[in-house]
PyMOL Python script that loads the backbone (N, CA, C, O; Angstrom):
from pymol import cmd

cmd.read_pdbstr("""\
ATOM      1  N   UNK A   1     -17.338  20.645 -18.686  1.00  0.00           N
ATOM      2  CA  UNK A   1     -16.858  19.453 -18.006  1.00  0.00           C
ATOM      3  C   UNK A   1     -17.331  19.515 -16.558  1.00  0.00           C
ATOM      4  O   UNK A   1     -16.954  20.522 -15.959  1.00  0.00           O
ATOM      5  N   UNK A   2     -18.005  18.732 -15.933  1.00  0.00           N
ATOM      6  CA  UNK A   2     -18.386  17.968 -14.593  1.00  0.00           C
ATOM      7  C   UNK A   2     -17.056  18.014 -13.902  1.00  0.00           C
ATOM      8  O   UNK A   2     -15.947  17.866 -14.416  1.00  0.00           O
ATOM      9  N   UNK A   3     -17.386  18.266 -12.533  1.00  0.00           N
ATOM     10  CA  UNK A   3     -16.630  17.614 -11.535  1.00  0.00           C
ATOM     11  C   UNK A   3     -16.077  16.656 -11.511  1.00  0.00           C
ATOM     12  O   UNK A   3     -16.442  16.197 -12.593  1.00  0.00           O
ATOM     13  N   UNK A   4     -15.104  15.566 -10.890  1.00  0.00           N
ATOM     14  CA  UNK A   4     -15.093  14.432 -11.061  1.00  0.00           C
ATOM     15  C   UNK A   4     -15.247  13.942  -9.540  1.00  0.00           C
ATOM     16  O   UNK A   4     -15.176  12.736  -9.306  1.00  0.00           O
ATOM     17  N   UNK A   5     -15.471  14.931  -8.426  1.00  0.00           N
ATOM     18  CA  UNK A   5     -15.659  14.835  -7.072  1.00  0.00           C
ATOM     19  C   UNK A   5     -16.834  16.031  -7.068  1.00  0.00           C
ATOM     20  O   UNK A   5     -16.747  17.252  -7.193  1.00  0.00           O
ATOM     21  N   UNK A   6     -17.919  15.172  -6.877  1.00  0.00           N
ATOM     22  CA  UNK A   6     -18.953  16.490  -6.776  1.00  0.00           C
ATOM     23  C   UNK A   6     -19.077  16.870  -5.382  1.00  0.00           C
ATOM     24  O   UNK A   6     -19.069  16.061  -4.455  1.00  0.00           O
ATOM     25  N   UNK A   7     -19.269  18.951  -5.188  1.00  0.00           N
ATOM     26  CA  UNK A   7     -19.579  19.429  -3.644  1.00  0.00           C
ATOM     27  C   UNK A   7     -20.222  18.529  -2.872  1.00  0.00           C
ATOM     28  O   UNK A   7     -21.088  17.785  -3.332  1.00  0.00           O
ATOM     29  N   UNK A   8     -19.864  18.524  -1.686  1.00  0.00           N
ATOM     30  CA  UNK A   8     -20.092  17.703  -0.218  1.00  0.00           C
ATOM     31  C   UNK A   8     -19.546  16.211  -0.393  1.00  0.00           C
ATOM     32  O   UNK A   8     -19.864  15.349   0.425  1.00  0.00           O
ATOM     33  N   UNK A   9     -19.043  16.040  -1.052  1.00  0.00           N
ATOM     34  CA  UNK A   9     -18.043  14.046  -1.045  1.00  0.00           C
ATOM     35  C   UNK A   9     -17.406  13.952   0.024  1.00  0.00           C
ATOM     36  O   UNK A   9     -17.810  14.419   1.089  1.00  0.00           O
ATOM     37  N   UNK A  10     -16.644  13.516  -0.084  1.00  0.00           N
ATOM     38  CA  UNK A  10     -15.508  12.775   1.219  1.00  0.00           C
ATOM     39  C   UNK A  10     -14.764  12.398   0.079  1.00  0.00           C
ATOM     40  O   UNK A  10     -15.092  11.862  -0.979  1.00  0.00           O
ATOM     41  N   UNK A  11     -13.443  12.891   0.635  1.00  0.00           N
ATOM     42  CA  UNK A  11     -12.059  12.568  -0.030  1.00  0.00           C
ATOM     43  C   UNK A  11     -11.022  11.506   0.906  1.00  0.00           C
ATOM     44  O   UNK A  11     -10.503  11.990   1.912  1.00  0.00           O
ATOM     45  N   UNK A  12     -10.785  10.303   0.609  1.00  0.00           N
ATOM     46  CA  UNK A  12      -9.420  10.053   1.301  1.00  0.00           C
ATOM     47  C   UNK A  12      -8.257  10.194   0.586  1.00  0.00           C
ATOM     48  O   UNK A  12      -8.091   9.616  -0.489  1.00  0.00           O
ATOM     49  N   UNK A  13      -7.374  10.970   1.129  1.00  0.00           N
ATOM     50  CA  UNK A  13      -5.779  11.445   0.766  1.00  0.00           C
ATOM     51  C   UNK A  13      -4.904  10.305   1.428  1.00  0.00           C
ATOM     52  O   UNK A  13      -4.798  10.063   2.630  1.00  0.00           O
ATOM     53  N   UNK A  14      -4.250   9.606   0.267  1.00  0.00           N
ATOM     54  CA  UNK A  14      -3.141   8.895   0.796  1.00  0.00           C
ATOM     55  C   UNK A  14      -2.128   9.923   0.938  1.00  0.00           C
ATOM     56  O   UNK A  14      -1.732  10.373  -0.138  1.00  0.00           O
ATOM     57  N   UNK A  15      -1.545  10.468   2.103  1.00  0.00           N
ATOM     58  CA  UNK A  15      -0.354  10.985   2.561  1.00  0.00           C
ATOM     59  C   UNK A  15       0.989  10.232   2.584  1.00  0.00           C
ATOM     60  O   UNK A  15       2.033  10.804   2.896  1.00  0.00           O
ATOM     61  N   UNK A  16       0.930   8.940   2.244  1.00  0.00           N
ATOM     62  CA  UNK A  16       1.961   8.150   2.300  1.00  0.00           C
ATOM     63  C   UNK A  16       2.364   7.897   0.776  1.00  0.00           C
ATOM     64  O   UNK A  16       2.350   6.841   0.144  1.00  0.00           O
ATOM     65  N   UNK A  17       2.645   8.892   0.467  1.00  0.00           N
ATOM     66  CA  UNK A  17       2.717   8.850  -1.490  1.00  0.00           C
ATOM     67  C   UNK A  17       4.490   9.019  -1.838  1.00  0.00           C
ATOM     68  O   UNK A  17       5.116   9.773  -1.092  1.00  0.00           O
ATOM     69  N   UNK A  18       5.051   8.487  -2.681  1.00  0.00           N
ATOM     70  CA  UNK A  18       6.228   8.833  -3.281  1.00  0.00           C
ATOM     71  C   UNK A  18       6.383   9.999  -4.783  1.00  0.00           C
ATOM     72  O   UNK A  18       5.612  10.038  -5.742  1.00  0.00           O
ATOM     73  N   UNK A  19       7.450  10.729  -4.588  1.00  0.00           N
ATOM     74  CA  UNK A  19       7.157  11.691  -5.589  1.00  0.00           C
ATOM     75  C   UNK A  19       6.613  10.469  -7.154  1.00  0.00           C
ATOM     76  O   UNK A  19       5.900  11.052  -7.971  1.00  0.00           O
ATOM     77  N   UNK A  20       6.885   9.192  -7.439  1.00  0.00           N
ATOM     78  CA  UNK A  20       6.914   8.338  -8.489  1.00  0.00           C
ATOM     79  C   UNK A  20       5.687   8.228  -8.538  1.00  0.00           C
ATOM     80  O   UNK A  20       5.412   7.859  -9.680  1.00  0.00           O
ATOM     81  N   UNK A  21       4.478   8.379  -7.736  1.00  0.00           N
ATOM     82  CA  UNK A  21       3.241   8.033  -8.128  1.00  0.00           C
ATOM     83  C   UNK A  21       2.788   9.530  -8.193  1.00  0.00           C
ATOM     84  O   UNK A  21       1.565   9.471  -8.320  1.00  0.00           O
ATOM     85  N   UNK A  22       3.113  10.644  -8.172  1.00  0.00           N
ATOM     86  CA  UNK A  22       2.645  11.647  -8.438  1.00  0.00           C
ATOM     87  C   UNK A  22       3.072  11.810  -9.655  1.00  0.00           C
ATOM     88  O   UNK A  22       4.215  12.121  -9.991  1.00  0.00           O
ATOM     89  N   UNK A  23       1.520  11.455 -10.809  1.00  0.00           N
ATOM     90  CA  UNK A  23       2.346  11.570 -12.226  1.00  0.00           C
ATOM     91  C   UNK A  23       0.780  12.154 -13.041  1.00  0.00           C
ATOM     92  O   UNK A  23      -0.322  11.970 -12.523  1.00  0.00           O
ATOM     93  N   UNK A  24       0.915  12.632 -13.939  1.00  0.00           N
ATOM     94  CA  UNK A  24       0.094  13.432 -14.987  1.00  0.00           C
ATOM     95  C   UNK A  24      -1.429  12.596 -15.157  1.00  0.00           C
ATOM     96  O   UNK A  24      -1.444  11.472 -15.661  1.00  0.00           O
ATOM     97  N   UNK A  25      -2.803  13.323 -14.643  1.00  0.00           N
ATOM     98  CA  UNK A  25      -3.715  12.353 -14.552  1.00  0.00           C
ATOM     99  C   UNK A  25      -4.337  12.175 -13.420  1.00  0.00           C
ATOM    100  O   UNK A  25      -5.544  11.973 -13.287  1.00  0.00           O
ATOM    101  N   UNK A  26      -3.139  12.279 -12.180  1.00  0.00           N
ATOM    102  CA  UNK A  26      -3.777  11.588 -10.995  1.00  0.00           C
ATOM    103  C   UNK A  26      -4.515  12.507 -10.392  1.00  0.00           C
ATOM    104  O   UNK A  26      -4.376  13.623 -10.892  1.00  0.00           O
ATOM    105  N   UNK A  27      -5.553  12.420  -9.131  1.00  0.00           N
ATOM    106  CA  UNK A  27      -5.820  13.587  -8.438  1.00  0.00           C
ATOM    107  C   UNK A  27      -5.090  13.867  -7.152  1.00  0.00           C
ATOM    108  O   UNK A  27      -4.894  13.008  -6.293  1.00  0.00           O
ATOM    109  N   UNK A  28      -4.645  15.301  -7.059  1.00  0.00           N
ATOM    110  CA  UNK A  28      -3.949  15.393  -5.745  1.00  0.00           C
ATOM    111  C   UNK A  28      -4.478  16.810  -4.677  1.00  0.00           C
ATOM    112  O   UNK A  28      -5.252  17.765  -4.731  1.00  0.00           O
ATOM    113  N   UNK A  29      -3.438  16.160  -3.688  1.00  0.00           N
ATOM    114  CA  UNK A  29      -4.118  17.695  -2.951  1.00  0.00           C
ATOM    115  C   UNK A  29      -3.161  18.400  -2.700  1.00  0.00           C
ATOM    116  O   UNK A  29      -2.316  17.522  -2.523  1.00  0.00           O
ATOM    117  N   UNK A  30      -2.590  19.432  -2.532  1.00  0.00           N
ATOM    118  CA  UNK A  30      -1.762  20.200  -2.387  1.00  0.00           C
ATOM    119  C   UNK A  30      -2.074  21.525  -1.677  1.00  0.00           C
ATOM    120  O   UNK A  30      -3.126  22.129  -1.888  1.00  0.00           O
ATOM    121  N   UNK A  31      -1.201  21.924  -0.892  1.00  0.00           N
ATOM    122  CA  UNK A  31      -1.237  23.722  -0.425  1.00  0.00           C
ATOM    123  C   UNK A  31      -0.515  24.571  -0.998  1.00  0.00           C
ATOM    124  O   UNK A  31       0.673  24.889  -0.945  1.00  0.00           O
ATOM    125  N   UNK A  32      -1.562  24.950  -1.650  1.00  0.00           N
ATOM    126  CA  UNK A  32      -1.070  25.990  -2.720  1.00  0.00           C
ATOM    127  C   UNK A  32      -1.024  27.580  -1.658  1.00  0.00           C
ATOM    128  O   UNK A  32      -1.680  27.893  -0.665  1.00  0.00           O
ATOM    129  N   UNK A  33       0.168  28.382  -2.502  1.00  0.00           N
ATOM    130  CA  UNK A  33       0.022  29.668  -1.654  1.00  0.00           C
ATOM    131  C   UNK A  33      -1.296  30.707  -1.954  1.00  0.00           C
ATOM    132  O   UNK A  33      -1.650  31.604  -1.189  1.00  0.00           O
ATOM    133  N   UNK A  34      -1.671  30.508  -2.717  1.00  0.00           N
ATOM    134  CA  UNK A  34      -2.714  31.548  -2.740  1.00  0.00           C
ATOM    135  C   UNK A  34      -3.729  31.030  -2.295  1.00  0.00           C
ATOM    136  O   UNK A  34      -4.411  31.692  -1.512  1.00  0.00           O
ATOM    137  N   UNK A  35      -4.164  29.595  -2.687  1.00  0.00           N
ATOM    138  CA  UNK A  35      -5.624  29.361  -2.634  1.00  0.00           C
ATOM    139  C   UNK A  35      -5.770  28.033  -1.778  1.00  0.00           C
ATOM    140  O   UNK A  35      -6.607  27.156  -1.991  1.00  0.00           O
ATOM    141  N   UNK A  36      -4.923  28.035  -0.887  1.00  0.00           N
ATOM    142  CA  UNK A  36      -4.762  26.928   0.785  1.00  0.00           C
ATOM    143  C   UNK A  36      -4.826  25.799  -0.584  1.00  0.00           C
ATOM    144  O   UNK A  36      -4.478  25.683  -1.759  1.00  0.00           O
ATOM    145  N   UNK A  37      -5.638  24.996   0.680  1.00  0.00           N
ATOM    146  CA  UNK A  37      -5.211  23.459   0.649  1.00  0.00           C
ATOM    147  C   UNK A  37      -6.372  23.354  -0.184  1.00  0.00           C
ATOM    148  O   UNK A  37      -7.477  23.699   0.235  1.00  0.00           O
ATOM    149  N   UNK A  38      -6.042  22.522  -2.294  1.00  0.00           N
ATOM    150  CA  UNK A  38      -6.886  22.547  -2.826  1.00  0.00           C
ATOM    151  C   UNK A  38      -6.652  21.368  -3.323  1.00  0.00           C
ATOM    152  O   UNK A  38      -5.629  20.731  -3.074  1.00  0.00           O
ATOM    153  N   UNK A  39      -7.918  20.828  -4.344  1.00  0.00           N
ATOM    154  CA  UNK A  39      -7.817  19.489  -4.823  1.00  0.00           C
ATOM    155  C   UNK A  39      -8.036  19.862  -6.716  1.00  0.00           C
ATOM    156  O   UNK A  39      -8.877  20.310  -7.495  1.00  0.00           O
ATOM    157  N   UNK A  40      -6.494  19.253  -6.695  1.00  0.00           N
ATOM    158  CA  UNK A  40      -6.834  19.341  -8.528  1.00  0.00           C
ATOM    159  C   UNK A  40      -6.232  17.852  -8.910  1.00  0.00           C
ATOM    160  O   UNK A  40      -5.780  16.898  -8.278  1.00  0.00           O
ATOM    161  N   UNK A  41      -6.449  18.141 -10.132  1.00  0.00           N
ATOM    162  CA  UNK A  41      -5.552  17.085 -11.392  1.00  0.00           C
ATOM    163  C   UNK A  41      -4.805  17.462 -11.666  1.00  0.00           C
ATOM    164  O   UNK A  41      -4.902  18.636 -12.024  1.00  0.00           O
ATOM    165  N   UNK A  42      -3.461  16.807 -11.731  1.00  0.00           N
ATOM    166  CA  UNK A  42      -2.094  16.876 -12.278  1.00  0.00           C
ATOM    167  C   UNK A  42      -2.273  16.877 -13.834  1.00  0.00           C
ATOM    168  O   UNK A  42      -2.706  15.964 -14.538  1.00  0.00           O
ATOM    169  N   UNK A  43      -1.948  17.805 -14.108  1.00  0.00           N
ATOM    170  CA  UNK A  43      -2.104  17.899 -16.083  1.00  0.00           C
ATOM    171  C   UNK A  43      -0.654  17.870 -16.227  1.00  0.00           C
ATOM    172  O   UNK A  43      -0.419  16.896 -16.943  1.00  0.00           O
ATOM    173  N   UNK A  44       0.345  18.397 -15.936  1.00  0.00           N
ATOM    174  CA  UNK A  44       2.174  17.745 -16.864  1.00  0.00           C
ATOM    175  C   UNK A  44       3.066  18.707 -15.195  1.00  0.00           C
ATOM    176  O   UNK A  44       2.883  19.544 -14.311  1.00  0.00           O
ATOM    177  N   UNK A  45       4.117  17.646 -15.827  1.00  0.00           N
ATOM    178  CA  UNK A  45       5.402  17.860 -15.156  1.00  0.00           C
ATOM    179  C   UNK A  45       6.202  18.662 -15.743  1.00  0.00           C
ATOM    180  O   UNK A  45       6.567  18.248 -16.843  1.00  0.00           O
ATOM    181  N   UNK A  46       6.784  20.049 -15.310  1.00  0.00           N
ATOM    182  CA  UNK A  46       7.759  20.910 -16.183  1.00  0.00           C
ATOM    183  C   UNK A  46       9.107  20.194 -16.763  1.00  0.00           C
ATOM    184  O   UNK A  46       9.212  18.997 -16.496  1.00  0.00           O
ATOM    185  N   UNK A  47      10.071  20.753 -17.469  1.00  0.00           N
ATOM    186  CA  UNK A  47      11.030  20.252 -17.544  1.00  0.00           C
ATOM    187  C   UNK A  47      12.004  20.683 -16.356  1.00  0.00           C
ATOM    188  O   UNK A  47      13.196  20.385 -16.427  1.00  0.00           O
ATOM    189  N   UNK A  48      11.538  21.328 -15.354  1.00  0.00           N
ATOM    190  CA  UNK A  48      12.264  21.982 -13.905  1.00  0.00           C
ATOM    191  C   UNK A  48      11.779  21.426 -13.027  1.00  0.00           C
ATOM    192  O   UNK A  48      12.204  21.745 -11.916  1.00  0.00           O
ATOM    193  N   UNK A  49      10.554  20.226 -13.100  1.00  0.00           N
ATOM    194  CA  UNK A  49      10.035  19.160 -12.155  1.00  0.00           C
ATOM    195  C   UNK A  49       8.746  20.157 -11.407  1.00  0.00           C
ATOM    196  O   UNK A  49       8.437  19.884 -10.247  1.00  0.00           O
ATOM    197  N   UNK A  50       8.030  21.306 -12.130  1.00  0.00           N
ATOM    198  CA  UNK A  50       7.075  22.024 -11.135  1.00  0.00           C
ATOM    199  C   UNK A  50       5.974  21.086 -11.769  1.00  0.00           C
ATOM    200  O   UNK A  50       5.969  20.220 -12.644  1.00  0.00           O
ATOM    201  N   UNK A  51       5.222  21.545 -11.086  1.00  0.00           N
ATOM    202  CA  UNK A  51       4.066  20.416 -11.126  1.00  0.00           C
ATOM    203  C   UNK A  51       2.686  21.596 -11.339  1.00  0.00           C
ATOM    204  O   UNK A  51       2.295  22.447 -10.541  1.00  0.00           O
ATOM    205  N   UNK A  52       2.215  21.291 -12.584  1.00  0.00           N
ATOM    206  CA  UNK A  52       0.357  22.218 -13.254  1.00  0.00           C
ATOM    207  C   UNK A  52      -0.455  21.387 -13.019  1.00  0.00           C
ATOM    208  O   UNK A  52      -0.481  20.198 -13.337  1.00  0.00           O
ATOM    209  N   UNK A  53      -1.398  22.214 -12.244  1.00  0.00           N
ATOM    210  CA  UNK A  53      -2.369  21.607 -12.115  1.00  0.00           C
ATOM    211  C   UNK A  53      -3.777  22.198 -13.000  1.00  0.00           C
ATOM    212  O   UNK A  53      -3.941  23.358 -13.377  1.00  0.00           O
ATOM    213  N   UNK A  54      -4.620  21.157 -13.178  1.00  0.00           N
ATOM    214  CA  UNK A  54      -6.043  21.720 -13.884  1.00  0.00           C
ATOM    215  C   UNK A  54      -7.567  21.313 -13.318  1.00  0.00           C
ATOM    216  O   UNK A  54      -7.888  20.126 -13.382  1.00  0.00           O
ATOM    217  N   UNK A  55      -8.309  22.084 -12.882  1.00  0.00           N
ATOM    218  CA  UNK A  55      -9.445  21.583 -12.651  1.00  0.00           C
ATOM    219  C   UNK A  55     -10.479  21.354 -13.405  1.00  0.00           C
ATOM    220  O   UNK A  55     -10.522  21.850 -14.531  1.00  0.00           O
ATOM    221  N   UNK A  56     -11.550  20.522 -12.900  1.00  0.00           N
ATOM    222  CA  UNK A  56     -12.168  19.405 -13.989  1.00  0.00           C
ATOM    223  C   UNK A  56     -13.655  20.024 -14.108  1.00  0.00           C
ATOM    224  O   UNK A  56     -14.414  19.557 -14.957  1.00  0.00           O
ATOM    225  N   UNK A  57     -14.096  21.128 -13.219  1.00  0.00           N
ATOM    226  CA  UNK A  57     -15.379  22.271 -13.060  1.00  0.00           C
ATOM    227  C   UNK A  57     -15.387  23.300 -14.004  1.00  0.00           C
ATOM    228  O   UNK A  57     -14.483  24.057 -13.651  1.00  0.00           O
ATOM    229  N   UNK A  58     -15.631  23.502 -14.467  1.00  0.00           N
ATOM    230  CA  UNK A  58     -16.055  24.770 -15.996  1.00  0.00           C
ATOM    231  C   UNK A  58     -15.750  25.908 -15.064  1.00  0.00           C
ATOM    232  O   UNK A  58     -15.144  26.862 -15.554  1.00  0.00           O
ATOM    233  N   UNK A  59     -16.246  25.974 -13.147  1.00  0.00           N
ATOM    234  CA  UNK A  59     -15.693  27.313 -12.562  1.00  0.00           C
ATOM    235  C   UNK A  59     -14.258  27.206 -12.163  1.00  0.00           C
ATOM    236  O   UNK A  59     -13.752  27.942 -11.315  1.00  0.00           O
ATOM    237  N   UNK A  60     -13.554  26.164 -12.872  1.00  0.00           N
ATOM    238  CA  UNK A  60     -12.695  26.193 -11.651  1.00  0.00           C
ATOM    239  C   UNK A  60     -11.324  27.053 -12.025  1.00  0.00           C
ATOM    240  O   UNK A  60     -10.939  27.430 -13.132  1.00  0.00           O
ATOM    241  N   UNK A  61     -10.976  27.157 -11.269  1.00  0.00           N
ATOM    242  CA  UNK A  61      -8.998  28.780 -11.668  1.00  0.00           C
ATOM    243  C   UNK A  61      -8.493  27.824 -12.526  1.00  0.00           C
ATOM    244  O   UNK A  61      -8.433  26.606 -12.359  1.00  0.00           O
ATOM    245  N   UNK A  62      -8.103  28.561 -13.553  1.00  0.00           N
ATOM    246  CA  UNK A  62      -7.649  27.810 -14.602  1.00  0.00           C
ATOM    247  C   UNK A  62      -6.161  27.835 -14.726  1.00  0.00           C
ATOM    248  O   UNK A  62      -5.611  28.901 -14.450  1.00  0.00           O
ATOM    249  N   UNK A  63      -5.339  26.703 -15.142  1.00  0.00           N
ATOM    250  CA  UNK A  63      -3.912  26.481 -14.508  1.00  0.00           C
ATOM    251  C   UNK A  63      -3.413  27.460 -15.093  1.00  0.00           C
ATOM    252  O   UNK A  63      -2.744  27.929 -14.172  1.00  0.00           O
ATOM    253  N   UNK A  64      -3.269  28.024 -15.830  1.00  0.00           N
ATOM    254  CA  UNK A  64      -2.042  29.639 -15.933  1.00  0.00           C
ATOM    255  C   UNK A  64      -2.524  30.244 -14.607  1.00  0.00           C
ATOM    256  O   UNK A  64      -1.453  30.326 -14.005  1.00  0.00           O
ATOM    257  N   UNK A  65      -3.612  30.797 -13.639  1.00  0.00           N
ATOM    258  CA  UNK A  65      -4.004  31.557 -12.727  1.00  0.00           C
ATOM    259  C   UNK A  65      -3.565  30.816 -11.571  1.00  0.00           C
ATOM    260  O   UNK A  65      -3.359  31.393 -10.504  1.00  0.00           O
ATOM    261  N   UNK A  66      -3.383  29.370 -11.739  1.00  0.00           N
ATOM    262  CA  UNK A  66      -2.795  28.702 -10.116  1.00  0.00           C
ATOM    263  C   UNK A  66      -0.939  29.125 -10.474  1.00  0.00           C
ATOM    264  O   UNK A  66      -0.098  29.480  -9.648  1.00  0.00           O
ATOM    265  N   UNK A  67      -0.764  28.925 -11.955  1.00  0.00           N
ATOM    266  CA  UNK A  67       0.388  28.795 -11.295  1.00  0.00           C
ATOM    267  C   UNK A  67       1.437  27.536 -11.156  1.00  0.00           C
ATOM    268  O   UNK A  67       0.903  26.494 -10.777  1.00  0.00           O
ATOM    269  N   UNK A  68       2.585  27.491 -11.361  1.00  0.00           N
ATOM    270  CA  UNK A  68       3.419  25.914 -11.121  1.00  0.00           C
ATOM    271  C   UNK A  68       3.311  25.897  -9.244  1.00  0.00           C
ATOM    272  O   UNK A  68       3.083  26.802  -8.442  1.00  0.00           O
ATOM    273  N   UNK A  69       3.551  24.639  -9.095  1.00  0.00           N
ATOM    274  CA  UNK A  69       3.545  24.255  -7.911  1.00  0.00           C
ATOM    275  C   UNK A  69       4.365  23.251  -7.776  1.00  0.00           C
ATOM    276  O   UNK A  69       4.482  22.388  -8.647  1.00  0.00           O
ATOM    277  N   UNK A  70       5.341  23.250  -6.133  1.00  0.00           N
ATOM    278  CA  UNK A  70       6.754  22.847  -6.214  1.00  0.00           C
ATOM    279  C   UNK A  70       6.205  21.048  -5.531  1.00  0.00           C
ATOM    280  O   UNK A  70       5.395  20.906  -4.614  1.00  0.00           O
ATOM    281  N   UNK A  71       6.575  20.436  -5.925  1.00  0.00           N
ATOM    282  CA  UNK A  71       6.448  18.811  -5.678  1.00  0.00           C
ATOM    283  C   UNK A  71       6.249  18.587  -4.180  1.00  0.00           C
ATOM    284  O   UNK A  71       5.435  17.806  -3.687  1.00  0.00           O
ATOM    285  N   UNK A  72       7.452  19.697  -3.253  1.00  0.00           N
ATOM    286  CA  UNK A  72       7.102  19.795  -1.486  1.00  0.00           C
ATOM    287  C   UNK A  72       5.734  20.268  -1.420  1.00  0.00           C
ATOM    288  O   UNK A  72       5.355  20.273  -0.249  1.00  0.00           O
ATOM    289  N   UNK A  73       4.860  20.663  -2.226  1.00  0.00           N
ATOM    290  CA  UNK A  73       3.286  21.524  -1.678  1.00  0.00           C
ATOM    291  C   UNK A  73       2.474  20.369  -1.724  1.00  0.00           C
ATOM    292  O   UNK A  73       1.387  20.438  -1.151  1.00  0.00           O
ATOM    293  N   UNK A  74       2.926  18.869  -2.540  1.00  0.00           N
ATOM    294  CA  UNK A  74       1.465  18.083  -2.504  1.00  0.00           C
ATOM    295  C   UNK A  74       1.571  17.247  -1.152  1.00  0.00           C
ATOM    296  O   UNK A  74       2.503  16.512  -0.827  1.00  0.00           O
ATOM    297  N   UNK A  75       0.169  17.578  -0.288  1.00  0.00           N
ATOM    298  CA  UNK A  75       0.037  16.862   0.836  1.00  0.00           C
ATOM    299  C   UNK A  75      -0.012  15.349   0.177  1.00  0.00           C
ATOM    300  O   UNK A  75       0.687  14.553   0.803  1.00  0.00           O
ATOM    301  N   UNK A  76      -0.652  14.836  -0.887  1.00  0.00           N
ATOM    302  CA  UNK A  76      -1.071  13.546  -0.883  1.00  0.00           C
ATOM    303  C   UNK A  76      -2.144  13.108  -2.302  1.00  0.00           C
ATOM    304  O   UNK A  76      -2.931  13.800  -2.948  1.00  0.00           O
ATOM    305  N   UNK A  77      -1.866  12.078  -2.382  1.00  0.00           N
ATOM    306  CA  UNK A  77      -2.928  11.642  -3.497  1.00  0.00           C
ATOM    307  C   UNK A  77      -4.439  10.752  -3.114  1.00  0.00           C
ATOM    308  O   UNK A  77      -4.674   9.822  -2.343  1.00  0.00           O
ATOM    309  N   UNK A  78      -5.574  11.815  -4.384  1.00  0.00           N
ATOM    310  CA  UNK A  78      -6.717  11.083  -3.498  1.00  0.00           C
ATOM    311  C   UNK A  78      -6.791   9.945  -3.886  1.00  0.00           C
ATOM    312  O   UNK A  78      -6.282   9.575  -4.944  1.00  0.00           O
ATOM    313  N   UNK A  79      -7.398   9.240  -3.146  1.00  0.00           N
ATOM    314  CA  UNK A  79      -6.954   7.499  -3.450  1.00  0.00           C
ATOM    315  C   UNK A  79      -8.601   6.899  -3.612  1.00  0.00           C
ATOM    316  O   UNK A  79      -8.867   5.998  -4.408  1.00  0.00           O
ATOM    317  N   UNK A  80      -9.724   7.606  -2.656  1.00  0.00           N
ATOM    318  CA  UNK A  80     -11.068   7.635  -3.313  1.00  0.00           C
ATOM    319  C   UNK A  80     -11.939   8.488  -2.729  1.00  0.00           C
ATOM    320  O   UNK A  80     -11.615   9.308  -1.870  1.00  0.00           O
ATOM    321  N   UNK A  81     -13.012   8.336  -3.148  1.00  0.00           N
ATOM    322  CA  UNK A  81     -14.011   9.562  -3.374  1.00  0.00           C
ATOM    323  C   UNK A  81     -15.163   8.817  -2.782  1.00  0.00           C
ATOM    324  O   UNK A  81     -15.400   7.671  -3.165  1.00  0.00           O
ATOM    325  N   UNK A  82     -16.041   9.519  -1.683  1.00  0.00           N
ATOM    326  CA  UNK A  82     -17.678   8.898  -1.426  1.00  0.00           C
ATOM    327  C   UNK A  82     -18.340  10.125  -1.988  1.00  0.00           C
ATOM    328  O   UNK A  82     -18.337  11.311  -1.657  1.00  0.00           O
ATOM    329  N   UNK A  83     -18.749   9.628  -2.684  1.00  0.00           N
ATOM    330  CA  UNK A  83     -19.746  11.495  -3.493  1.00  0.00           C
ATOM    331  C   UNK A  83     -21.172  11.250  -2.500  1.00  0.00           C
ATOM    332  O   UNK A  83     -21.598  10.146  -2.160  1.00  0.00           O
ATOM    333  N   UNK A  84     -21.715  12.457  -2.177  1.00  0.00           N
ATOM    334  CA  UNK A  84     -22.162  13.252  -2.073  1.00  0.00           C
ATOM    335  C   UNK A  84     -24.076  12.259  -2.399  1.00  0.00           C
ATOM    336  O   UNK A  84     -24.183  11.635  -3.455  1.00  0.00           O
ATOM    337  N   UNK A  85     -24.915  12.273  -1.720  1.00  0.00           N
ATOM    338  CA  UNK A  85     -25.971  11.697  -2.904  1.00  0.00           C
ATOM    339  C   UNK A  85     -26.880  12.869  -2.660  1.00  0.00           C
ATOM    340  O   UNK A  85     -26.706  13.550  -1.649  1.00  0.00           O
ATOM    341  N   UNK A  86     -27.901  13.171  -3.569  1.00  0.00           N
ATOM    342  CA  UNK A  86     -28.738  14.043  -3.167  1.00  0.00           C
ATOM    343  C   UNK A  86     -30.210  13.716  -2.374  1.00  0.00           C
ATOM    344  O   UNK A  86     -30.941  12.740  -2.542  1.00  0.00           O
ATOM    345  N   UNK A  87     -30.345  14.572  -1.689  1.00  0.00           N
ATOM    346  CA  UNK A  87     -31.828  14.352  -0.840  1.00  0.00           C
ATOM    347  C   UNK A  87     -32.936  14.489  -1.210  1.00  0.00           C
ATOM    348  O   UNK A  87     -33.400  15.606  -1.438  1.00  0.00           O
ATOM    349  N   UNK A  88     -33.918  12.889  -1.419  1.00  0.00           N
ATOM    350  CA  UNK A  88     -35.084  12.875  -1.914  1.00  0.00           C
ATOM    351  C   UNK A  88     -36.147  13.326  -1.028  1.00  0.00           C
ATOM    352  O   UNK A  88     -36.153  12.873   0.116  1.00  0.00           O
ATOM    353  N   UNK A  89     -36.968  14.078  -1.354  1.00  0.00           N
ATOM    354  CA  UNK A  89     -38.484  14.732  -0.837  1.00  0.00           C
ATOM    355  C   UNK A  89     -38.988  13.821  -0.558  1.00  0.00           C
ATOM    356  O   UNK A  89     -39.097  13.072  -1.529  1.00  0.00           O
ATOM    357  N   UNK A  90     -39.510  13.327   0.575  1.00  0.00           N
ATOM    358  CA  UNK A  90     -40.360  12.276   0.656  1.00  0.00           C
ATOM    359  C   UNK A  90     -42.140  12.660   0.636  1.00  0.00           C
ATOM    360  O   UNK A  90     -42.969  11.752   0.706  1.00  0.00           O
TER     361      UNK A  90
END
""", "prot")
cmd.dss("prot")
cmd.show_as("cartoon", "prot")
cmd.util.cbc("prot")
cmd.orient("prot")
């Protein structure tokens, strides 16, 4: 599986988010304790309200290794993406 934000993009984070739009699917950003401030996909909500995340890169830490994460860690949801284009040889 591909990225769905390929290296060097531009992310905008809506910071003005309610826990109600943070729901299974979306992309968010969060500060996680081990691995700072990262950008995943919300894959499910516990029945204790922690929040798994999964990334969408074949390299990326795979959610048993991140770990639950508490609903206070998400800075914000990305709201869009400028990817990255690559540089043609002229």
């Amino acid at each position: 599986m591909s990225s769905c934000i390929p290296e060097g993009s531009y992310v905008l984070v809506n910071c003005w988010h309610s826990l109600l739009s943070v729901r299974p699917g979306r992309i968010i950003k969060v500060r996680h304790n081990r691995y700072g401030d990262i950008i995943k996909t919300l894959d499910h909500i516990d029945e204790q309200g922690f929040l798994w995340l999964r990334g969408e890169h074949k390299s990326s830490i795979s959610t048993l290794d991140m770990g639950p994460v508490n609903h206070h860690q998400v800075i914000g949801i990305v709201s869009f993406v400028i990817r990255s284009t690559p540089k043609v040889a002229l």
